[in-house]
C-alpha positions as CSV (number, residue, x, y, z in Angstrom):
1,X,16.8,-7.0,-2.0
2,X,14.1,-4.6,-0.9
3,X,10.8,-4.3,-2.8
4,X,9.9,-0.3,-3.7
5,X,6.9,1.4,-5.5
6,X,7.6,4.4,-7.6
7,X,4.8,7.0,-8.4
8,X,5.1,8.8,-11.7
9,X,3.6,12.1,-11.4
10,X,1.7,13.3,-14.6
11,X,2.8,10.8,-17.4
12,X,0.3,9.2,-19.8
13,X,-2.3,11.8,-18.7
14,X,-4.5,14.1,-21.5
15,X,-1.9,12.9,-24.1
16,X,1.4,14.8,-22.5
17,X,4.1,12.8,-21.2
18,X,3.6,9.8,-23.2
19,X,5.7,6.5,-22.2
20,X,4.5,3.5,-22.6
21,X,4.7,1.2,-19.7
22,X,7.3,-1.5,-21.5
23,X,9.5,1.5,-22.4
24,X,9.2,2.2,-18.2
25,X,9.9,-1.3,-17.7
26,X,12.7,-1.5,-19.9
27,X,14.0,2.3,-18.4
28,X,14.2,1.0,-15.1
29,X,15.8,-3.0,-15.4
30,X,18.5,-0.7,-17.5
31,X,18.7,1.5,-14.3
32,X,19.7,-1.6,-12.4
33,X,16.4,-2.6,-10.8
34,X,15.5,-5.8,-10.7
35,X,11.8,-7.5,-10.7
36,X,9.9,-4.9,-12.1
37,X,6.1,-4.7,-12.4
38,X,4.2,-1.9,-13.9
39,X,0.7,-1.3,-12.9
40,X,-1.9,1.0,-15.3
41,X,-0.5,3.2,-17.9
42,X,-0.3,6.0,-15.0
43,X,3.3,5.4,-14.0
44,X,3.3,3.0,-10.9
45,X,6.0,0.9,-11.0
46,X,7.0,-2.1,-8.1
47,X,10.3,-3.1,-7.8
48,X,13.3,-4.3,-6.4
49,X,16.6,-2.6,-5.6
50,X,19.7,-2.9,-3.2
51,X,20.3,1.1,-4.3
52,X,19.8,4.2,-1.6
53,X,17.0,5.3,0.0
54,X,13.6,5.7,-1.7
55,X,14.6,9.6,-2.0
56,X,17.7,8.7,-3.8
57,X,15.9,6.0,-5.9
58,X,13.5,9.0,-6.7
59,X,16.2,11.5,-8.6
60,X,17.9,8.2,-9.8
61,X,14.3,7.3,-12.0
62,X,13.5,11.2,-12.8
63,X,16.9,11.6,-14.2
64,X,16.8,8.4,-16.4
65,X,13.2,9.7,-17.6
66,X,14.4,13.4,-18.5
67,X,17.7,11.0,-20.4
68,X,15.6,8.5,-22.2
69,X,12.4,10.6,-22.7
70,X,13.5,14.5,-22.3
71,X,11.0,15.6,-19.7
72,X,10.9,16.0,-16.7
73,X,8.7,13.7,-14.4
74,X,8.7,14.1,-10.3
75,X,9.2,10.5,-9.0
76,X,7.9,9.5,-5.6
77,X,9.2,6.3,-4.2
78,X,7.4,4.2,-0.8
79,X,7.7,1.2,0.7
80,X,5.2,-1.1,1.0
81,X,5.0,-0.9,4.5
82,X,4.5,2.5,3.9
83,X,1.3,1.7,1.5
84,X,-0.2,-0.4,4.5
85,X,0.3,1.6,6.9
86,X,-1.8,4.6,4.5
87,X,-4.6,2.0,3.9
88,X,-4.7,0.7,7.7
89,X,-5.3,4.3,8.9
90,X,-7.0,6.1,6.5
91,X,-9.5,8.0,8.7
92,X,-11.9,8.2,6.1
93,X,-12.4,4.7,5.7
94,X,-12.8,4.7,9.4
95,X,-15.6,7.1,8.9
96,X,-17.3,4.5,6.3
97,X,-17.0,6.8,3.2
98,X,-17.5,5.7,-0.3
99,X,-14.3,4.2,-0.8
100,X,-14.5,5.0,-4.6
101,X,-14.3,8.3,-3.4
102,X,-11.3,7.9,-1.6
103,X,-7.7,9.2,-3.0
104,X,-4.5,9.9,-1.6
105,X,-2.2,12.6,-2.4
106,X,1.7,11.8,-1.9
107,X,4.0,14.3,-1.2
108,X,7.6,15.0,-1.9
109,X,8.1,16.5,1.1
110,X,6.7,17.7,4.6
111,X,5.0,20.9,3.6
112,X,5.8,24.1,5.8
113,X,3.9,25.0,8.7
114,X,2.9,28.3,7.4
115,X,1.3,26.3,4.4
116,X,-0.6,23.9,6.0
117,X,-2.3,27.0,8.0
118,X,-3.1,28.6,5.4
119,X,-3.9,25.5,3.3
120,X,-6.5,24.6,6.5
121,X,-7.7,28.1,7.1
122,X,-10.7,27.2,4.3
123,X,-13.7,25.6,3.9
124,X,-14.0,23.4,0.8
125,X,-16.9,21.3,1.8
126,X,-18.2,18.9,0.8
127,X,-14.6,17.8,-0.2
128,X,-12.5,16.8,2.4
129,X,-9.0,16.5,3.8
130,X,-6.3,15.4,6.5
131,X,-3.0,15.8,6.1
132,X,-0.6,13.6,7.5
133,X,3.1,14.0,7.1
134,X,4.0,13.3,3.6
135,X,0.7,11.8,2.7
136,X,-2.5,13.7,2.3
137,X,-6.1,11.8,2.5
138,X,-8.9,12.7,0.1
139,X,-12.2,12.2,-0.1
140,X,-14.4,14.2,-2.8
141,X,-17.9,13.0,-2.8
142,X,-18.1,14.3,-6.5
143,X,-15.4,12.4,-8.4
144,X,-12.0,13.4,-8.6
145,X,-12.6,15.0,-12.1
146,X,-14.6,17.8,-10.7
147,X,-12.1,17.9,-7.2
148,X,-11.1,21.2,-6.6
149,X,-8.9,19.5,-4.0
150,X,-6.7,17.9,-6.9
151,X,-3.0,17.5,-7.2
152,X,-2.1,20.5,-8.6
153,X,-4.2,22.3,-6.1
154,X,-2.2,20.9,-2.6
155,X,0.6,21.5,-4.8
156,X,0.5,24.9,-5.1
157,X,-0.9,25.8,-2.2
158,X,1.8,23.4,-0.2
159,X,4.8,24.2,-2.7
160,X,5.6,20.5,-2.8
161,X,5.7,18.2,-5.8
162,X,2.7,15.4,-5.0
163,X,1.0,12.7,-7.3
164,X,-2.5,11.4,-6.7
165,X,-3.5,8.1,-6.6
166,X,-7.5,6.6,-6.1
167,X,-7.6,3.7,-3.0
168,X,-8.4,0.9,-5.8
169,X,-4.6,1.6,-7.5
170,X,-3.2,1.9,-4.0
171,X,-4.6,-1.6,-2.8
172,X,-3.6,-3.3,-6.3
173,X,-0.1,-2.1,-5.6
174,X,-0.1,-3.9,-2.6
175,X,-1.7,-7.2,-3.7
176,X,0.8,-7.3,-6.4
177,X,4.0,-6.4,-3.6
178,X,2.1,-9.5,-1.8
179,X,2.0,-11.7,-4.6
180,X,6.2,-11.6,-5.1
């Protein structure tokens, strides 16, 4: 049995998309999963599975939501060696930058080249970015609320479905895989 995370994109947020986390729970043990935590009303959800790979696991989840709630909800599913390995080498902790300030996008996919040059070409100082395969590091030294690097900015820009999630969520994640 391998432990997995799943990232909700977009649920529980300015009242659309409303689940609440036992309904979750409940959505995913019915799915077949098996030791499952949820973590903040924002859709992160550790668990257990013998099932596919994480991008399988991924439609699996978003299909049961659109079933069981009718909408649709991108799922993004990591390992939590893959969480780690994010927190290990994020180069803006590196740089010693607030680490309140610190967020990281995940993607659904490897964005194009022809995005990413474009998506580099300008300047949004004082916020800041690195791309790194699927993942994206963030750090906007004005809160994310007034980020005009936010999800739905690299998503556009990268045409890839992404959620956002801040460094505190990302490390509780991890402390809870840990504590299984």
């Amino acid at each position: 049995m391998k432990k997995f995370i799943a990232l909700l994109r977009g649920i529980n947020v300015s009242g659309q998309k409303q689940i609440k986390m036992s309904e979750l729970k409940t959505l995913f043990e019915e799915g077949g999963f098996q030791d499952v935590e949820t973590y903040i009303q924002s859709g992160n959800v550790i668990f257990s599975s013998k099932k596919k790979p994480p991008a399988k696991i991924s439609e699996i989840i978003s299909s049961a939501v659109k079933m069981k709630f009718g909408f649709d909800v991108q799922v993004i599913v990591v390992i939590p060696d893959e969480l780690e390995c994010i927190v290990k080498n994020n180069p803006f902790i590196k740089k010693n930058k607030e680490s309140e300030k610190l967020y990281i996008i995940f993607l659904s996919s490897i964005p194009s080249k022809e995005n990413l040059a474009k998506l580099k070409a300008i300047d949004y100082l004082p916020e800041e970015f690195i791309v790194d395969n699927r993942n994206i590091y963030l750090f906007v030294p004005n809160g994310y609320g007034k980020a005009k690097l936010n999800n739905n900015f690299f998503e556009k820009k990268l045409n890839v479905y992404a959620t956002t999630r801040n460094l505190r969520t990302i490390k509780a994640l991890l402390e809870m895989v840990s504590s299984n």
